[in-house]
N, C-alpha and C positions, 0 to 999 in steps of 0.2 A: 645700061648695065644689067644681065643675067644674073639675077639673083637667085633664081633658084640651084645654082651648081656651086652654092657660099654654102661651105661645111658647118657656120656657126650658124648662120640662118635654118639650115636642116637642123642641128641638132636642136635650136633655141624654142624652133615652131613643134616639133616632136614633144619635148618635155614640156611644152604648155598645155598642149593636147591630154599630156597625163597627167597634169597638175589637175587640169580643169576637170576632168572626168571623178579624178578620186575628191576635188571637192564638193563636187556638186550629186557624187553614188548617194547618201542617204537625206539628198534634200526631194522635194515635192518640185521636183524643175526639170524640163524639157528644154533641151539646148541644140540647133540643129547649125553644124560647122561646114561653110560650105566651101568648095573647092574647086579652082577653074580646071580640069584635067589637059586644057591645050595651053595652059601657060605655067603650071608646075611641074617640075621632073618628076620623076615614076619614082623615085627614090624617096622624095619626098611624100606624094601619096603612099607608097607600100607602107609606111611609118606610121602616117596619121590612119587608115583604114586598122591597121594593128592594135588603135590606141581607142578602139568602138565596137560596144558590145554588140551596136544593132550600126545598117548604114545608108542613106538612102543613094540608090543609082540609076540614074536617070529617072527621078522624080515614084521609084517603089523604095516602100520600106523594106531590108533583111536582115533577118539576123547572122551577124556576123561569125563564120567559121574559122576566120583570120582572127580572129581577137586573143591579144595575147600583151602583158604588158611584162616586160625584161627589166629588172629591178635595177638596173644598171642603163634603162633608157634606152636600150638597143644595139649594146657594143659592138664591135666589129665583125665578132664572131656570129652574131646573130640575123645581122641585116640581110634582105632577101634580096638578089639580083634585082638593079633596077629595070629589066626587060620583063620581070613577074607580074608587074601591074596590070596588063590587060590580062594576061593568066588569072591573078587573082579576080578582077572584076565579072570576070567570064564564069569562072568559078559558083561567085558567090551568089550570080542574078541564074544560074540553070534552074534551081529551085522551084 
């Protein structure tokens, strides 16, 4: 079963991302979320990369120019074409 193209697993795995982030902003903790990029959809990565002030790729740290969190968790109006994800990746590692 294809779970990554399940709209509640996208939505479920996004807002934890932002859960976790905004609980752990004014703690003394280091948290590194990792992701397989050849078994998640890009829709799912554009989300989670969104939801990270800094990101590592391909094992470098960046600060992230994607980071943005949508108070509303990324509504429809907001989500980025899932084909951006090597866009964004490319993006963020020119630096």
């Amino acid at each position: 079963m294809d779970l990554t193209n399940n709209k509640i697993i996208v939505e479920s795995l996004t807002e934890y991302e932002v859960k976790l982030d905004q609980f752990i902003k004014n703690k003394e903790l280091i948290l590194l979320c990792q992701y397989n990029e050849t078994i998640l959809s890009h829709e799912i990565l554009n989300n989670i990369i969104r939801t990270h002030e800094s990101v590592v790729i391909y094992g470098k740290l960046y600060k992230n120019k994607y980071f943005y969190i949508d108070p509303a968790y990324f509504n429809e109006a907001k989500k980025l074409p899932p084909d951006s994800y090597k866009t964004i990746v490319d993006t963020i590692i020119e630096e």
